[in-house]
C-alpha positions as CSV (number, residue, x, y, z in Angstrom):
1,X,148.3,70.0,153.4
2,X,146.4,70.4,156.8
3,X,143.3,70.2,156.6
4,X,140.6,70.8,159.3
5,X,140.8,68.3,162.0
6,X,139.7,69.8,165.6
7,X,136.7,72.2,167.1
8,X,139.5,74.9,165.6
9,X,136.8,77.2,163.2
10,X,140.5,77.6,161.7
11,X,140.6,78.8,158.1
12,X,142.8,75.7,156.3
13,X,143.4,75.6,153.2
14,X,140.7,72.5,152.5
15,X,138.2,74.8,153.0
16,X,139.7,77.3,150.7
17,X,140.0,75.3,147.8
18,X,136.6,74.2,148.3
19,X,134.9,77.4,148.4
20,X,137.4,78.7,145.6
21,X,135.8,75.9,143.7
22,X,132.0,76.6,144.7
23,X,132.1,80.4,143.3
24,X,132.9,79.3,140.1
25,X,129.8,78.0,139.8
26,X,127.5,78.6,143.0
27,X,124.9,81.1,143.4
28,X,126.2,82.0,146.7
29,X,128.9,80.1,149.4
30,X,129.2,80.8,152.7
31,X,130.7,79.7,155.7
32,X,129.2,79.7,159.2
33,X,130.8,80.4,162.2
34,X,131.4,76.3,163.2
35,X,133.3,75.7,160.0
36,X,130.9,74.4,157.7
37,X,131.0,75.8,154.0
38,X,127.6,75.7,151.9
39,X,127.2,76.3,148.4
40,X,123.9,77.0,147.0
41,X,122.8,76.4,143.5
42,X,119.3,77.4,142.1
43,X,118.5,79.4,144.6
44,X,115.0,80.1,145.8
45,X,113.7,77.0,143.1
46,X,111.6,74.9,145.4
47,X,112.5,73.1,148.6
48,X,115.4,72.7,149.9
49,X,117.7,69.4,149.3
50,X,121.2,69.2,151.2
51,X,124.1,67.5,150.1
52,X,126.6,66.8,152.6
53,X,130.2,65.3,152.6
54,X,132.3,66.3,155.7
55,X,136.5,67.3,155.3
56,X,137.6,66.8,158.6
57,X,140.0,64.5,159.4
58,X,141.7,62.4,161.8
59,X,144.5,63.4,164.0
60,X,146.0,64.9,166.9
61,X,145.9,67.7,169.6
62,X,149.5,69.1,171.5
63,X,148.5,68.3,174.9
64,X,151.9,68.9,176.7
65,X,155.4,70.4,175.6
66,X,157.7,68.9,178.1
67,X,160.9,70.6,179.2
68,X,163.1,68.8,176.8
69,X,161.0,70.2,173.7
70,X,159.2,66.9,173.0
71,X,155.0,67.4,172.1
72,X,153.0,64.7,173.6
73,X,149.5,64.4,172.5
74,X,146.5,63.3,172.2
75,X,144.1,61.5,169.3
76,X,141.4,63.5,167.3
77,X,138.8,60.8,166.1
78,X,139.2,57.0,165.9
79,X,142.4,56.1,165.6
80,X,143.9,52.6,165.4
81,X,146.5,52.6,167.9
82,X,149.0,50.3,165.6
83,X,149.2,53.1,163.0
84,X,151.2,56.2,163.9
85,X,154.2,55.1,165.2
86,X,157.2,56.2,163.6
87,X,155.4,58.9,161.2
88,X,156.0,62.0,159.8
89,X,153.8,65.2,160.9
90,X,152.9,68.5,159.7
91,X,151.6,70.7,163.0
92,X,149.4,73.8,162.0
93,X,151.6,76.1,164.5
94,X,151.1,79.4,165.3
95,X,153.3,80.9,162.3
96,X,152.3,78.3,159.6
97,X,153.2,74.7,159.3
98,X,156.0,72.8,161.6
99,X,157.1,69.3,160.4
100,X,158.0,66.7,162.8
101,X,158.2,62.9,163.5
102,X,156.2,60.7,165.9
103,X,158.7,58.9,167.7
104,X,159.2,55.0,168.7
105,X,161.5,53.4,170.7
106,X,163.7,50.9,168.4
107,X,162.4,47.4,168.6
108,X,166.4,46.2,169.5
109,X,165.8,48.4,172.5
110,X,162.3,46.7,174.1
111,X,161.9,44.3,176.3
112,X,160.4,40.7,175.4
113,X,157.1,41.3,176.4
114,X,156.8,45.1,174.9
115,X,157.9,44.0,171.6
116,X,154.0,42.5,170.5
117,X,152.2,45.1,172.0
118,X,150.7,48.1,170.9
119,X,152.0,50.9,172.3
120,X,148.8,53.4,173.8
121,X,148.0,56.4,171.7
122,X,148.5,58.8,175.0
123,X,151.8,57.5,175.3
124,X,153.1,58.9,171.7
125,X,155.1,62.2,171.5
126,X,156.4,64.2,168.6
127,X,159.9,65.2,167.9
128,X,160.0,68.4,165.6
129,X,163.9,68.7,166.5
130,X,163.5,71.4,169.6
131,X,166.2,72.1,171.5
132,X,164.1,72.7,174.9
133,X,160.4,73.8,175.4
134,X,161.0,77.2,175.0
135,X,162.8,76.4,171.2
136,X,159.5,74.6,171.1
137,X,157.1,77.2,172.0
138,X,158.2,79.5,169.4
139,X,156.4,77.5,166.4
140,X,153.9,75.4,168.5
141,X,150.9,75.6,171.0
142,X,149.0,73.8,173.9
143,X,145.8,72.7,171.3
144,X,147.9,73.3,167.9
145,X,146.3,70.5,165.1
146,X,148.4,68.0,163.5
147,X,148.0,65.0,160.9
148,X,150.6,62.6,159.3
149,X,152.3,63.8,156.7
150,X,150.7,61.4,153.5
151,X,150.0,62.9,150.0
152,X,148.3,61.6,146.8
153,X,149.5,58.8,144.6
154,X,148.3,57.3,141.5
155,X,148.5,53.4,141.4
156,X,147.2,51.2,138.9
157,X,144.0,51.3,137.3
158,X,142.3,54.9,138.4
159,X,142.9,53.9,142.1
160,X,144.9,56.4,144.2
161,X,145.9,56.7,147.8
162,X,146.5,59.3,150.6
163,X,145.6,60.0,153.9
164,X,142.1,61.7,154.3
165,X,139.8,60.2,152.1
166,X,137.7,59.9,154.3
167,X,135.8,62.1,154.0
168,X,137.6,64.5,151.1
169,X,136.1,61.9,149.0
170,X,132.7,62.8,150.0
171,X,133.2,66.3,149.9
172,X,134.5,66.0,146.5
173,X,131.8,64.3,145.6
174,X,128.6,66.8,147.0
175,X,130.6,69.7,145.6
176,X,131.2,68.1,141.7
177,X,127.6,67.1,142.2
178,X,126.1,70.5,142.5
179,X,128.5,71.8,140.0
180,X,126.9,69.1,137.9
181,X,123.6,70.8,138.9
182,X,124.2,74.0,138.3
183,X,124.0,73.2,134.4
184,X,120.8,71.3,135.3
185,X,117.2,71.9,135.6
186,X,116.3,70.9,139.3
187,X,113.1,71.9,141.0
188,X,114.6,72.1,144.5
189,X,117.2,74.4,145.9
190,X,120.3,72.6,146.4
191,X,123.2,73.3,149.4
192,X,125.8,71.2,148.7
193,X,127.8,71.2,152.1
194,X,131.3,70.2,153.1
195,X,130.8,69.5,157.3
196,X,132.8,69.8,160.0
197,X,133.9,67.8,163.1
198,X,132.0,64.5,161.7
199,X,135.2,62.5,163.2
200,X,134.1,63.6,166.7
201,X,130.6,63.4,166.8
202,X,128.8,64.2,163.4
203,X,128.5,67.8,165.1
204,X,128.7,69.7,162.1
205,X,125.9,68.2,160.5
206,X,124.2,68.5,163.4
207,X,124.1,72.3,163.3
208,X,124.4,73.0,159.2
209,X,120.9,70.9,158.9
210,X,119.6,72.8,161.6
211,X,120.3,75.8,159.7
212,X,119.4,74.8,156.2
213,X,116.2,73.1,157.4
214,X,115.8,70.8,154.6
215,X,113.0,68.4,152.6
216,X,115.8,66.4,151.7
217,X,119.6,65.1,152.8
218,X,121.7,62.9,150.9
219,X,125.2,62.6,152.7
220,X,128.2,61.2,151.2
221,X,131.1,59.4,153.0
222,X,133.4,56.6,153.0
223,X,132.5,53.1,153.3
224,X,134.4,50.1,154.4
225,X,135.6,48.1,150.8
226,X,136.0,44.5,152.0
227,X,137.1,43.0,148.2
228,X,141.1,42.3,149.9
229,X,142.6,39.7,151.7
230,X,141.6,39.1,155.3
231,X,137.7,40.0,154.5
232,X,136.5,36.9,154.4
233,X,134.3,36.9,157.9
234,X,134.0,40.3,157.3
235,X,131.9,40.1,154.2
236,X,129.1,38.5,156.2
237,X,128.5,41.7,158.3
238,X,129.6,44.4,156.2
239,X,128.3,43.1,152.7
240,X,130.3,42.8,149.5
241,X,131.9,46.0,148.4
242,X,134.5,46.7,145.9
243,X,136.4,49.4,145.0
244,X,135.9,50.6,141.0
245,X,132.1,48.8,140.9
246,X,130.5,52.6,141.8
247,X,128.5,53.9,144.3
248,X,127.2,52.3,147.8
249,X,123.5,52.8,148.4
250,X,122.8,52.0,152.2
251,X,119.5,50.6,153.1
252,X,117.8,50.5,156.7
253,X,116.9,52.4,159.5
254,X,118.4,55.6,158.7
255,X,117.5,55.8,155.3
256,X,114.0,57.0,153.8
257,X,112.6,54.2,151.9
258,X,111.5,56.2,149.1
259,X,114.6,58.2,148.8
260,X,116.2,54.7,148.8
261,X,114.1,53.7,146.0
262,X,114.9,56.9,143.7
263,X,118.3,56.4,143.8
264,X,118.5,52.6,142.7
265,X,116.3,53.8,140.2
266,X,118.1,56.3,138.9
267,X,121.3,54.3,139.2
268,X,119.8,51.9,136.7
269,X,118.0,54.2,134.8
270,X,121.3,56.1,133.9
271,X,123.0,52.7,133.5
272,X,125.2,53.5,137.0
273,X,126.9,50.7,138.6
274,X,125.5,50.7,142.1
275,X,126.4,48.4,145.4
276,X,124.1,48.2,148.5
277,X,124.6,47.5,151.9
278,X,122.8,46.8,155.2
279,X,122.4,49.0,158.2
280,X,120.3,48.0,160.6
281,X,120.3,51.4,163.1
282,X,121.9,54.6,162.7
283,X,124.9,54.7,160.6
284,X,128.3,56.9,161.9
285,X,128.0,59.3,159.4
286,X,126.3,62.9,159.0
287,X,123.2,61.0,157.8
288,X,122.4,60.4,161.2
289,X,122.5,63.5,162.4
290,X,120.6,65.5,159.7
291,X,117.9,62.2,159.4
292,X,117.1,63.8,162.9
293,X,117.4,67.0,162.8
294,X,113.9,69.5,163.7
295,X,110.9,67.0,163.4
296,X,113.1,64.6,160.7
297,X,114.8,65.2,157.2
298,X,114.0,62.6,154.4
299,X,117.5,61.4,154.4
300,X,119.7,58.4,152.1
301,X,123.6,57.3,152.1
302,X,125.4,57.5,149.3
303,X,129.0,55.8,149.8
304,X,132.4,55.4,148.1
305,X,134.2,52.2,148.9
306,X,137.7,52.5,150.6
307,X,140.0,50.2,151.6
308,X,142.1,50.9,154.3
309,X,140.5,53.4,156.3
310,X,141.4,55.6,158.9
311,X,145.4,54.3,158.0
312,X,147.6,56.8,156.6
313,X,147.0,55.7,153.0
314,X,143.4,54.8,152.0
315,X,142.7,53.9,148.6
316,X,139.8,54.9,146.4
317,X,138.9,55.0,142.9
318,X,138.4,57.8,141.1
319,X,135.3,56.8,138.8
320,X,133.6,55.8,141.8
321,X,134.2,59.4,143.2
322,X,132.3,60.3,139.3
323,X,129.9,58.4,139.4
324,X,128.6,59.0,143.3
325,X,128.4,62.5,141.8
326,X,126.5,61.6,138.8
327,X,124.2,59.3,140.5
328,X,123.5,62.1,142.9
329,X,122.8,65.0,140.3
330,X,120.3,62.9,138.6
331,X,118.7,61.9,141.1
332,X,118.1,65.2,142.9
333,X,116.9,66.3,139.4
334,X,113.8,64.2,139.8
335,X,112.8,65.1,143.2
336,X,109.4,66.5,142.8
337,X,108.5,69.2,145.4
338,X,105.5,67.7,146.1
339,X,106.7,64.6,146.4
340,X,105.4,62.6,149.7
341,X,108.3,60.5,151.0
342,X,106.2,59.1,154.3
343,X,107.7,55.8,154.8
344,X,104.2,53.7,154.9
């Protein structure tokens, strides 16, 4: 499944399922003309609160089809460079989806020197088994998306894997937790929002806040688990996070205390395992952007913790993904419309 990875606006079939979802239970869903799909739920209550989990993607543009009928192209997001080699694709072509492999020179083949290096992420190509460009040219494009080719597996435990948790997590998560709200009593009006283009510059926060104007954003992502080997160093800067042991609550500069203070709260409250990390500035996620969006948003972090991200197979567990959404719904239940969340 390819879901929506580049400025496209395509219709993908994330986005599909999502809003398939929302009507069941939403007051109204709509999807503006960036790509961003918002469901609303108790509409016209009170103020509004957004909720927002992004389900874009990493992965890569077409940028050249030479005349052999190789693609060469070029990375969407932040990609580790070690990681693609020698994967399979799925392209979103111009009549539906092309698989195809990224290729790698065989290590018996390289030189000495080129065998412990990383090999740059312009210099990949794909091989979808063209005969010449113009074979090529009748199922692909100059700009045509593509991702690796990972699905969903269960492991142990509740944890599974796949490509593209982050964020499907998070949009999971915002739209389970207005679903969630739709059966409760809130005294806000809540858009629960699945963004777009977060990967490349937390743009389609940017513009869906803009839009919705609201008292209050809560957005949901990914955060970096660091309970596996090779963390040790890491823990010192990143905090202690483990997957299964629920939510991540961020704290600092890009969080409103108050809001900050409501959800730990309401984590204990409702007897919710809860983590919390540092963050000193403005985090990389749509928090940022919709913290400063118009003349400032009251604004909190709520995370899931995944190991191995941006790789072809992050893992996550699936209570966590619950109980982010749970914590969430109760909490936005007790935002008072009144309420005054000046910092000091």
């Amino acid at each position: 499944m390819v879901e929506s990875i580049s400025p496209s606006g395509y219709e993908d079939e994330a986005a599909a399922v999502w809003q398939a979802e929302a009507r069941e239970f939403a007051d109204e869903v709509s999807r503006d003309c960036h790509g961003n799909t918002d469901a609303i739920v108790h509409q016209g209550v009170g103020p509004r609160v957004m909720l927002a989990g992004h389900y874009d993607e990493i992965g890569f543009l077409i940028s050249h089809i030479d005349e052999e009928g190789f693609l060469w192209i070029v990375p969407v997001g932040g990609w580790d460079p070690q990681i693609p080699q020698g994967h399979r694709v799925v392209i979103r072509g111009k009549k539906g989806h092309v698989p195809g492999v990224i290729g790698k020179c065989p290590i018996h083949l390289l030189k000495e020197e080129a065998r412990n290096k990383v090999v740059p992420l312009t210099e990949l190509w794909v091989d979808i088994g063209a005969a010449n460009r113009k074979e090529a040219e009748k199922l692909v494009a100059i700009g045509d998306p593509l991702v690796l080719d990972h699905g969903l597996v269960m492991l142990q435990q509740d944890f599974v894997v796949a490509r593209g948790f982050d964020n499907r997590a998070g949009a999971f998560v915002v739209l389970e937790a207005a679903r969630l709200l739709s059966k409760m009593k809130p005294k806000v009006e809540v858009h629960a929002v699945a963004t777009v283009q977060e990967e490349i510059g937390l743009r389609g926060a940017k513009t869906s806040a803009f839009g919705i104007d609201p008292m209050v954003g809560i957005a949901v992502d990914v955060t970096f688990a660091t309970d596996y080997p090779t963390m040790g160093e890491v823990v010192k800067r990143e905090g202690r996070v483990k997957v299964g042991k629920g939510p991540v609550i961020t704290r600092g500069a890009n969080i409103n205390k108050h809001l900050f203070d409501l959800l730990t709260d309401t984590a204990e409250k409702s007897k919710i395992p809860f983590q919390v990390v540092a963050e000193p500035q403005g985090t990389g996620t749509d928090a940022n952007a919709i913290q400063l969006t118009r003349a400032g948003v009251v604004t909190a972090l709520v995370s899931v913790p995944n190991r191995y991200m941006h790789s072809s197979c992050e893992l996550v567990s699936l209570g966590d993904l619950e109980a982010c959404a749970q914590l969430i719904a109760e909490t936005v239940v007790r935002i008072k419309p009144d309420a005054d969340f000046t910092p000091f």
